[in-house]
C-alpha positions in Angstrom: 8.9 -18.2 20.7 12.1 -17.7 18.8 15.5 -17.2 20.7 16.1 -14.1 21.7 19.6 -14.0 20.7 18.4 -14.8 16.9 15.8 -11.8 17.3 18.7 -9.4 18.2 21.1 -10.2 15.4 17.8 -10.4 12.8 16.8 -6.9 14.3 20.3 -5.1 14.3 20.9 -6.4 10.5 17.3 -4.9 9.6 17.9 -1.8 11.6 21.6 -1.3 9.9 19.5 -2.2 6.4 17.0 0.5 7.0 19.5 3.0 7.5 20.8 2.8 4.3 17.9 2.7 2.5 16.7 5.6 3.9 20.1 7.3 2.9 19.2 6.6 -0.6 16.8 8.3 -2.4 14.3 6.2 -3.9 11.2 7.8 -5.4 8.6 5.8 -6.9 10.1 4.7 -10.9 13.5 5.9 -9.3 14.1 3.0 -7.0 17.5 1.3 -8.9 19.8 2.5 -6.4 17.8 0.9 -3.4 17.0 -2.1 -5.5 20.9 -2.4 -5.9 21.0 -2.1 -1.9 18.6 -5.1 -1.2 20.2 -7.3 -3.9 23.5 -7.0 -2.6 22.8 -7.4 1.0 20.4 -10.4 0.4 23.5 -12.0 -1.5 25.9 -11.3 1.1 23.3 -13.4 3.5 24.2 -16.5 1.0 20.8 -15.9 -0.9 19.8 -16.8 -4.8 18.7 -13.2 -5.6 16.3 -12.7 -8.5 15.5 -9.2 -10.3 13.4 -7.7 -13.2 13.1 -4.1 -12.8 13.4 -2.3 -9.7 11.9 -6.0 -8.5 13.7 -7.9 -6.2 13.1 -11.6 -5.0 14.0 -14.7 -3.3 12.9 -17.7 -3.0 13.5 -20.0 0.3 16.7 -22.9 -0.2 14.6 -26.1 0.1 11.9 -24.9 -2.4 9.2 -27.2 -3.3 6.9 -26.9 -6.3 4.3 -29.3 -4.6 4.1 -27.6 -1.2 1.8 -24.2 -1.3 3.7 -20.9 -1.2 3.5 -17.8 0.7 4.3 -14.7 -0.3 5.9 -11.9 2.2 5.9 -8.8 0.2 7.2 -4.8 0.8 7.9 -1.7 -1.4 11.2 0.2 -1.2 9.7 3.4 -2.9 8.7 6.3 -1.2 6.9 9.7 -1.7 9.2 12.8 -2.1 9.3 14.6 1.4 7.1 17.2 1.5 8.1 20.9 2.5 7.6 20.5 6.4 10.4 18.6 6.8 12.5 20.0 9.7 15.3 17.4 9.5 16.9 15.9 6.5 14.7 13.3 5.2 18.0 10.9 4.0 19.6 11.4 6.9 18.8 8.5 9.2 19.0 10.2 12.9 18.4 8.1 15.2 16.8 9.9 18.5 14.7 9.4 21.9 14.6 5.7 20.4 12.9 7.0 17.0 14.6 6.2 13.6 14.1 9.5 11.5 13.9 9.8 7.8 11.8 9.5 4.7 10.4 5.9 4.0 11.6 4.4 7.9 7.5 4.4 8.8 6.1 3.6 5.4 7.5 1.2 4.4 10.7 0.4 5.2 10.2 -0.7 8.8 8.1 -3.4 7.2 10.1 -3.9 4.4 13.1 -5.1 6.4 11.7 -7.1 8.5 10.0 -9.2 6.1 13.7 -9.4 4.8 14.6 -10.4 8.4 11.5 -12.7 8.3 12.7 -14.5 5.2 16.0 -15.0 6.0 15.3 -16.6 9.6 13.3 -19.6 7.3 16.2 -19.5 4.1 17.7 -22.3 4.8 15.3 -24.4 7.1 13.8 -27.8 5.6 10.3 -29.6 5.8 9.0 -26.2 5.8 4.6 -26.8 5.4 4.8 -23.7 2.6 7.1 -22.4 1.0 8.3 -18.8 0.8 9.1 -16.0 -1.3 10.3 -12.7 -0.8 9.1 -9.8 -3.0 10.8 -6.4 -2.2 9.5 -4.4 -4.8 9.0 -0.6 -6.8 5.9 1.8 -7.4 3.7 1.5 -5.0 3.4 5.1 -3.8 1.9 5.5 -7.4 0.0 2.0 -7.9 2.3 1.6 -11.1 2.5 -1.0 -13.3 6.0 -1.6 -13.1 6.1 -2.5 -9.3 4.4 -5.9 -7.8 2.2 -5.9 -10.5 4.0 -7.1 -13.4 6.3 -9.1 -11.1 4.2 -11.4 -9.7 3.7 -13.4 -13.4 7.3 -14.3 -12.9 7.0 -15.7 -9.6 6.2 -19.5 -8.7 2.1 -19.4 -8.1 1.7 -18.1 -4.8 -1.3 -19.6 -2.7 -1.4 -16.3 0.1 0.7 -13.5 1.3 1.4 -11.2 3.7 1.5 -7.3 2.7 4.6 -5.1 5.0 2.6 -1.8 5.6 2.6 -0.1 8.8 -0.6 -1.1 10.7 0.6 -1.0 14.8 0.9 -4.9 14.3 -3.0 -5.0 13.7 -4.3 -7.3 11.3 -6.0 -5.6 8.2 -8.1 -8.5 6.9 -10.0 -6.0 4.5 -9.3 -3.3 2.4 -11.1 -0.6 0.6 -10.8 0.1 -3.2 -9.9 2.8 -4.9 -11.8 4.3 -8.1 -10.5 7.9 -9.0 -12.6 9.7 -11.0 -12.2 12.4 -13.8 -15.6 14.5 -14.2 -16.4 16.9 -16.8 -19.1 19.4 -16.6 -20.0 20.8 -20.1 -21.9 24.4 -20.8 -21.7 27.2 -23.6 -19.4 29.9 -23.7 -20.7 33.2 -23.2 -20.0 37.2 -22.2 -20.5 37.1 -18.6 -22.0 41.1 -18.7 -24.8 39.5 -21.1 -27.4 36.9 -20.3 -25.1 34.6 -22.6 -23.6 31.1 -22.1 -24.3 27.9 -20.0 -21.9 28.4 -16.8 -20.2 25.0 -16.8 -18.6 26.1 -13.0 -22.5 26.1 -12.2 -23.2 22.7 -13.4 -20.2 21.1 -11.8 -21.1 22.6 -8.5 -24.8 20.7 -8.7 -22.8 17.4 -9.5 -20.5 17.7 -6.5 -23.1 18.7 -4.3 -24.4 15.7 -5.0 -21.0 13.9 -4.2 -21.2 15.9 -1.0 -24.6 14.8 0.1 -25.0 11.4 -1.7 -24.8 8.2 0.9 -24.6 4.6 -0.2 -27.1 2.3 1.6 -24.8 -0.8 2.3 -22.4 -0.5 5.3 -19.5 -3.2 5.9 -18.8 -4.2 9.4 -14.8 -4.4 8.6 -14.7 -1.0 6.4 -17.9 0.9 6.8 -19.3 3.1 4.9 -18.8 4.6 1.3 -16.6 7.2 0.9 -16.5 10.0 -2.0 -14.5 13.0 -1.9 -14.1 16.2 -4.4 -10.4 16.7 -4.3 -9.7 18.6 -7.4 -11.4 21.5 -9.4 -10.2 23.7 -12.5 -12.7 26.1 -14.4 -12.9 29.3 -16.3 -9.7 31.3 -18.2 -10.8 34.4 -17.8 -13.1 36.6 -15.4 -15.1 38.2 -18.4 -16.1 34.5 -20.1 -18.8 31.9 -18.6 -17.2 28.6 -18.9 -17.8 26.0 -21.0 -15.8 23.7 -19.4 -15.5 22.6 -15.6 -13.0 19.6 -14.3 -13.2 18.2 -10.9 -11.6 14.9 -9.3 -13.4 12.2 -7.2 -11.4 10.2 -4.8 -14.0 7.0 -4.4 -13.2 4.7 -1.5 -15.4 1.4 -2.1 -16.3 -0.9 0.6 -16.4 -4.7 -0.4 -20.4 -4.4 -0.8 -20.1 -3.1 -4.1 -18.8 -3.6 -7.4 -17.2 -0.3 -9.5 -19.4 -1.1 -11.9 -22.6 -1.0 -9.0 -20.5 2.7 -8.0 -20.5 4.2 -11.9 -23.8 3.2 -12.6 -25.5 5.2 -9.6 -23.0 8.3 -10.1 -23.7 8.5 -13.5 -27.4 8.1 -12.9 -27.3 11.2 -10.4 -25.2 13.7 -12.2 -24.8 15.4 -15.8 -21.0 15.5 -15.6 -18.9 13.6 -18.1 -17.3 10.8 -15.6 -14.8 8.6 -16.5 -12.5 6.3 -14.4 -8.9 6.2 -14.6 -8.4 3.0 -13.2 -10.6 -0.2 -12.5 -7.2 -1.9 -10.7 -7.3 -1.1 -7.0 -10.4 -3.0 -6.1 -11.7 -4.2 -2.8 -9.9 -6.8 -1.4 -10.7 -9.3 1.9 -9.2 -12.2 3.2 -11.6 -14.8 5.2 -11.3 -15.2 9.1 -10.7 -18.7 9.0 -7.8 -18.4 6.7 -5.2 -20.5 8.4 -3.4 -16.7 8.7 -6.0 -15.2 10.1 -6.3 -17.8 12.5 -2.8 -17.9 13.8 -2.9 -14.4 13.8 -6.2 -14.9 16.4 -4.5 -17.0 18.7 -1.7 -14.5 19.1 -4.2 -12.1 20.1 -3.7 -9.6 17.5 -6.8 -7.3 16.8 -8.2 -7.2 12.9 -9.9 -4.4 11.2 -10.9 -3.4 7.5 -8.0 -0.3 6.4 -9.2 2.9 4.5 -5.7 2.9 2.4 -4.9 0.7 -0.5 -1.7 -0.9 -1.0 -0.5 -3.4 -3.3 -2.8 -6.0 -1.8 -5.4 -4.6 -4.0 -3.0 -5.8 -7.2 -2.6 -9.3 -5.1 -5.4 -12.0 -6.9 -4.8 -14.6 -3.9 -6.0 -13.9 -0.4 -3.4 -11.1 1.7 -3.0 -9.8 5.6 -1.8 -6.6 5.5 0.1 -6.6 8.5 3.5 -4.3 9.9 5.3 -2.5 12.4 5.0 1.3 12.5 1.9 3.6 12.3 -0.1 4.9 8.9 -1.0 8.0 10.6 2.8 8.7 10.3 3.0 7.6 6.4 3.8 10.5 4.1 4.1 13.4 7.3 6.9 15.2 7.6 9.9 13.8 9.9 8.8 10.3 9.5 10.1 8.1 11.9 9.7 4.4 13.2 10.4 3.4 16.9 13.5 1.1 17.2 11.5 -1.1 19.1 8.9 -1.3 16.5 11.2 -3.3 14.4 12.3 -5.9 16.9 8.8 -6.9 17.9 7.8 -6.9 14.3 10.3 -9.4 13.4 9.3 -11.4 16.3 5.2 -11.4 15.4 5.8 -11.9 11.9 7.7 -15.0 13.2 5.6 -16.2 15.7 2.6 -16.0 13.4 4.2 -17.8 10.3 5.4 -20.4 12.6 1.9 -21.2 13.1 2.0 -21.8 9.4 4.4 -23.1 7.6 6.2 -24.6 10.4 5.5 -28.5 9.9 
């Protein structure tokens, strides 16, 4: 168990970090000025900073090429608050032992202590694995520009650990995400004649079929398939049939099937044009007897498969999405994190890695 008086000092820097990023606005692909924030206050803690982008990262002191390397990762984007917000959403209020303010629950509870995380192990020597810290941009929006083109310029990392808010529960699974365009074509027409193919009708056949559709294979960890119609837009005038209909397909893929397995039986069971943006956010597990996952079992921490993506899904090594705070808070309005939540993150994520890396 780490000293207490070391978890204080760890937690009140994290806490006094937190408040300033949340103070800054940092939207995903506008995340310079809170990039700026974690660069300087890593190098005022006596750290080599590194930075491409909106990207920032560390490596530990005593860094060995030959030793295997673990990754702790975090974003520092956010959403932009959303129009429920009773309270300023940059203003970090701290009340009935809640930290208020846009990004404190997702991620930037996480996010700092990782940072507190990484700095407890800086300087220490004969370290098992080594460790980098990856604090880094767009993933709010899965961009390109965020862990994704970063992690060719890091040292080859063997494993990592993902900061998103998950009540300290391991997530040793994670579903994938395939969004899908669909196009339902018809024929123009008079709609006062018996004119026209009605492409509204044709697209309302294919997402019945979303509706009602079930995929045979169930995971234990994630469950279940998951296929929802998010998005529809038809017609440009009352008095012409359609010829066009566009609807949206949030797909959430367990790890019992490939996209490829997905498109195929969609596009045998409907006549809409369908056509993925994205093949990127796949499923992603991590094995139970990953040292990780191990040490995380003797703690006694619960694991589970999640229903979000994060960046783990970008990650081609295995990853524990693990944090303090509570995705049911991500994205609401009048985010908060408890104080506490911080504190007793720091400590897990210490008490786990110790189990590591600590030779």
């Amino acid at each position: 168990m780490t000293n207490s008086n070391s978890i204080s000092k760890l937690t009140e820097d994290a806490i006094g970090l937190l408040k300033k990023l949340i103070a800054t606005p940092s939207f995903s692909k506008e995340e310079d000025n809170t990039a700026d924030l974690i660069e300087n206050f890593l190098q005022s803690k006596g750290v080599t900073v590194f930075r491409y982008l909106n990207n920032v990262w560390a490596k530990n002191k005593h860094f060995n090429p030959a030793k295997p390397t673990l990754l702790l990762n975090s974003h520092h984007d956010t959403v932009k608050p959303n129009k429920a917000y009773t309270l300023d959403p940059f203003d970090p209020i701290v009340k009935d032992e809640k930290l208020y303010g846009l990004g404190s629950n997702d991620a930037g509870g996480c996010l700092v202590s990782l940072i507190a995380v990484f700095l407890h192990y800086y300087q220490q020597e004969n370290l098992a694995y080594n460790l980098v810290l990856a604090t880094t941009a767009e993933e709010e929006i899965s961009g390109h520009n965020g862990v994704e083109i970063l992690l060719d310029r890091l040292p080859k990392i063997d494993c990592g650990i993902v900061g998103e808010p998950t009540l300290l529960r391991m997530a040793v699974a994670e579903k994938g995400l395939l969004v899908l365009d669909c196009t339902a074509h018809g024929k123009p027409g008079h709609a006062a004649r018996e004119e026209g193919d009605n492409a509204i009708y044709k697209a309302i056949k294919d997402i019945q079929w979303f509706i009602d559709y079930r995929f045979e294979k169930v995971s234990n960890l994630l469950g279940p398939m998951k296929m929802s119609v998010t998005i529809i837009n038809g017609g440009a005038q009352h008095n012409v049939v359609p010829s066009e209909c566009k609807f949206t397909t949030d797909v959430r893929v367990n790890e019992l099937y490939t996209f490829e397995e997905v498109l195929d039986t969609i596009k045998a069971n409907t006549t809409c044009d369908v056509q993925p943006r994205s093949s990127r956010l796949r499923s992603t597990s991590i094995a139970l007897d990953h040292p990780l996952i191990k040490a995380g079992i003797a703690l006694g921490l619960p694991y589970y498969g999640s229903p979000t993506t994060s960046d783990k899904a970008l990650m081609p090594f295995p990853t524990l999405k693990l944090g303090p705070g509570d995705s049911a808070r991500s994205h609401s309005a009048d985010e908060y994190i408890f104080i506490a939540e911080i504190g007793t993150g720091i400590e897990l994520y210490i008490d786990l890695i110790d189990k590591v890396i600590v030779s």
